[in-house]
KEPATI-140831 format. One record per residue (C-alpha): residue in three letters; x negated, y, z. Coordinates in steps of 0.05 Angstrom, whole numbers, padded with zeros to 5 digits, always signed. Layout:
ALAXYZ/...
END
This chain:
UNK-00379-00506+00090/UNK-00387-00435+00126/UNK-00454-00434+00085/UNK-00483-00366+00037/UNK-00509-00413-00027/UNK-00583-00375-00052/UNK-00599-00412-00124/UNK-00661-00415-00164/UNK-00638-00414-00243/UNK-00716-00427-00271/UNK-00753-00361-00258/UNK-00694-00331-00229/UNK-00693-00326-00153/UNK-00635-00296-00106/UNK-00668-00322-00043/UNK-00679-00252+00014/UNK-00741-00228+00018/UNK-00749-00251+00096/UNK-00773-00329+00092/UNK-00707-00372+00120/UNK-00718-00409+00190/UNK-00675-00470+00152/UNK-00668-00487+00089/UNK-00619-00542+00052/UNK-00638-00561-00021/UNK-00590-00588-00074/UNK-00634-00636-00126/UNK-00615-00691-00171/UNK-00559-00654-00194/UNK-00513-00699-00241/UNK-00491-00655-00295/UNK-00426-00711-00307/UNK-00398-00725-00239/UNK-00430-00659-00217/UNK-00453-00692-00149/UNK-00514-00670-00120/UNK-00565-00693-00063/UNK-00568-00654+00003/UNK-00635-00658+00030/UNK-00678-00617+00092/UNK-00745-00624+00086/UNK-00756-00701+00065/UNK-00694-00721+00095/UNK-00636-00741+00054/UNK-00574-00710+00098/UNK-00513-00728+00042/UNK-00492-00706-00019/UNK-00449-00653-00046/UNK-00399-00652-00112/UNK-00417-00581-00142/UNK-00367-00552-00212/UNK-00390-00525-00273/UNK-00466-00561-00273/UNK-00501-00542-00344/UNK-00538-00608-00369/UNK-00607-00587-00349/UNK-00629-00589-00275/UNK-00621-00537-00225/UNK-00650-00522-00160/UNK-00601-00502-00105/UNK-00622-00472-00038/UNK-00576-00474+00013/UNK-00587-00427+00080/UNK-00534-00425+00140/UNK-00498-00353+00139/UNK-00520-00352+00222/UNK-00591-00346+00191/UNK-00578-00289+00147/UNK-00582-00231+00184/UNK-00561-00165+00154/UNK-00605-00098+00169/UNK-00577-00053+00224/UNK-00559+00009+00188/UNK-00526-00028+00130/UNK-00448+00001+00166/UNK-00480+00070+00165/UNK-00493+00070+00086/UNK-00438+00084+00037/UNK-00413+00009+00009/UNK-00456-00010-00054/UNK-00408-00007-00116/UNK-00429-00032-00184/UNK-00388+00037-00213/UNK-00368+00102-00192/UNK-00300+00126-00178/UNK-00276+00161-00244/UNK-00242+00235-00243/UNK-00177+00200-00239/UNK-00183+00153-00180/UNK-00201+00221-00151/UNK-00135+00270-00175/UNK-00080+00219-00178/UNK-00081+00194-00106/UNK-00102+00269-00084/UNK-00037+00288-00123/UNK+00000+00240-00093/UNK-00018+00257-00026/UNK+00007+00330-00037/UNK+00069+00310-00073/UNK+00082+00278-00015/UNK+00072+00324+00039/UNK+00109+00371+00004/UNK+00174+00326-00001/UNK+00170+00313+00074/UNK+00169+00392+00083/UNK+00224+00400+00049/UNK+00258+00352+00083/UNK+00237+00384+00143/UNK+00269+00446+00128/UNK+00341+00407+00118/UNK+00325+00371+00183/UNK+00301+00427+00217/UNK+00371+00447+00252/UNK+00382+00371+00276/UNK+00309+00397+00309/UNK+00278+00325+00273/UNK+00215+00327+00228/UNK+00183+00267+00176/UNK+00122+00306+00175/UNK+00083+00263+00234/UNK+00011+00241+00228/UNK+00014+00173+00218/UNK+00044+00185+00150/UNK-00016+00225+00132/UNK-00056+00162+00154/UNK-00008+00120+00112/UNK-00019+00154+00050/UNK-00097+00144+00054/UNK-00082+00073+00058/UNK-00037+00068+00007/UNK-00065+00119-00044/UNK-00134+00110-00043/UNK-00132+00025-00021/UNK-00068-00001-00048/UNK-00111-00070-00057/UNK-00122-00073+00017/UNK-00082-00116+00064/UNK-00059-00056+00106/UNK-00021-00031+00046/UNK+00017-00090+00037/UNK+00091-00074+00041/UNK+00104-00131+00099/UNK+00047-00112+00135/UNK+00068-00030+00126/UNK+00145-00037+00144/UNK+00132-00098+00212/UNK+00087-00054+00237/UNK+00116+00015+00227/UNK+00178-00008+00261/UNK+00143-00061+00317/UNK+00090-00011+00344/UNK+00148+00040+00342/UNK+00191+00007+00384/UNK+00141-00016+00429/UNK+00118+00052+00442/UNK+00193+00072+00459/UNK+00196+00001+00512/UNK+00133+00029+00540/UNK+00155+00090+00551/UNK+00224+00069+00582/UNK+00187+00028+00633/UNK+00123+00076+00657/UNK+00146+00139+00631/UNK+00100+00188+00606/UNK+00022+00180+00626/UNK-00033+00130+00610/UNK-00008+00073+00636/UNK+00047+00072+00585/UNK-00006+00089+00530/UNK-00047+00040+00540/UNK-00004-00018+00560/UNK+00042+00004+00486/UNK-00025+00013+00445/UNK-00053-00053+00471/UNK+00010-00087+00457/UNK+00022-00054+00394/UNK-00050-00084+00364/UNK-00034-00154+00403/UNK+00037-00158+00359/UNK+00007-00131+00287/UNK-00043-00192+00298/UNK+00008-00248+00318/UNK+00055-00227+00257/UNK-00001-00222+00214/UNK+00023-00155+00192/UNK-00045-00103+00216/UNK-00039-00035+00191/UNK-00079+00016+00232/UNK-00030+00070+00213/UNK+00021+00046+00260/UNK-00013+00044+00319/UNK-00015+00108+00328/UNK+00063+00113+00339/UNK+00069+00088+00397/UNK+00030+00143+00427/UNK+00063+00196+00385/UNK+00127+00175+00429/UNK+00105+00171+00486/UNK+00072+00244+00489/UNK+00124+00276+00444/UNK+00176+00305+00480/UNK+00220+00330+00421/UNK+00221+00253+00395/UNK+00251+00220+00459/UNK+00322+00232+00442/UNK+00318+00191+00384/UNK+00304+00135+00425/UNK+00296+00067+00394/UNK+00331+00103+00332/UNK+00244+00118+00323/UNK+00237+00051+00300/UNK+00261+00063+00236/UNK+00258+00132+00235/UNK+00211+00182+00218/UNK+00162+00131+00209/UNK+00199+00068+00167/UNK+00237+00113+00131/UNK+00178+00169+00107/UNK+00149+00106+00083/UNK+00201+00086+00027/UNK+00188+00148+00001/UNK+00111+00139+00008/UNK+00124+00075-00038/UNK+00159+00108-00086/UNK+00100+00158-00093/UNK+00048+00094-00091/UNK+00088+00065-00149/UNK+00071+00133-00194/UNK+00002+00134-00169/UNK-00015+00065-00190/UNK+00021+00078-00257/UNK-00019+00138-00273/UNK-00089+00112-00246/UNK-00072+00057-00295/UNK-00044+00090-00359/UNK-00075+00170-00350/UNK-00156+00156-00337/UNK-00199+00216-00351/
END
């Protein structure tokens, strides 16, 4: 219904502190069919069919979610967590994020004569997503690997068009978002690639070989890692 449902269980109340400018009630709940009444004020509006009704009658107080307004500085406050993060959901994605710097240096140093590196930032980005969130959408495999290799090869189009300068930065990054949201596949790691192209010089031989690589390859081995992480956060807690 695009409604937030408040409820009064007997002396319990979960209504804001701030009186409502409109108010729905639920009464005459039928604990059987579980259908209730929908009223405003006096007026009857309809009826709703509510699950899971206990066989005494409850009070329901329904307020539209445009009426709920949430206090300015709430996005300046750490998000409210009913635990703590334990010592570790601390170490094992740290460790992971070393273990996996340190395998893309030392594939840097075997690289380094073909003058190619996997060490870029966006992988450092990626790990953060992937380590610390790997519940989030952005560290879903399809959304990690579209992205990683769209936004790269828009960045390399974008480039082959406007050359170097803001024009091409702007018009790839732009694009880059517009395509993560029509494929459904947004992960804010990758949009920095296209502007790692565009102002690297050393990476503009590899053409639109940079769609799959540093960036879509660094990342099966960042899944690999993710894989041990999760194990250990699981199975290892301290």
């Amino acid at each position: 219904m695009g409604m937030q449902l408040h409820a009064h269980f007997n002396h319990l109340s979960v209504l804001p502190q701030n009186p409502l400018p409109s108010l729905y009630v639920l009464s005459s709940c039928n604990s059987i069919s579980g259908k209730c009444g929908l009223k405003k004020g006096n007026r009857v509006l309809g009826s709703l069919r509510l699950k899971g009704l206990k066989k005494r009658k409850e009070l329901f107080v329904i307020s539209s979610s445009s009426n709920v307004s949430s206090p300015l500085w709430e996005n300046w406050v750490p998000e409210k967590s009913s635990k703590s993060p334990s010592l570790s959901d601390i170490v094992w994605p740290s460790a992971g994020a070393f273990a996996a710097m340190a395998i893309l240096g030392k594939i840097d140093q075997i690289l380094a004569p073909k003058g190619i590196s996997m060490t870029i930032a966006p992988l450092g980005a990626v790990c953060a997503v992937l380590f610390a969130t790997p519940a989030s959408p952005g560290a879903r495999k399809y959304n990690m690997f579209v992205a990683q290799i769209g936004c790269a090869a828009i960045g390399v189009l974008a480039f082959s068009i406007f050359g170097p300068g803001w024009l091409a930065r702007s018009t790839a990054l732009s694009t880059a978002i517009a395509f993560m949201i029509l494929t459904r596949s947004v992960h804010p790691p990758a949009a920095s690639l296209p502007l790692l192209f565009i102002d690297g010089v050393k990476l503009h031989h590899l053409n639109f070989w940079y769609a799959l690589f540093p960036g879509a390859a660094g990342c099966l081995l960042l899944c690999l890692i993710q894989e041990m992480v999760c194990y250990l956060k699981d199975n290892l807690r301290f």
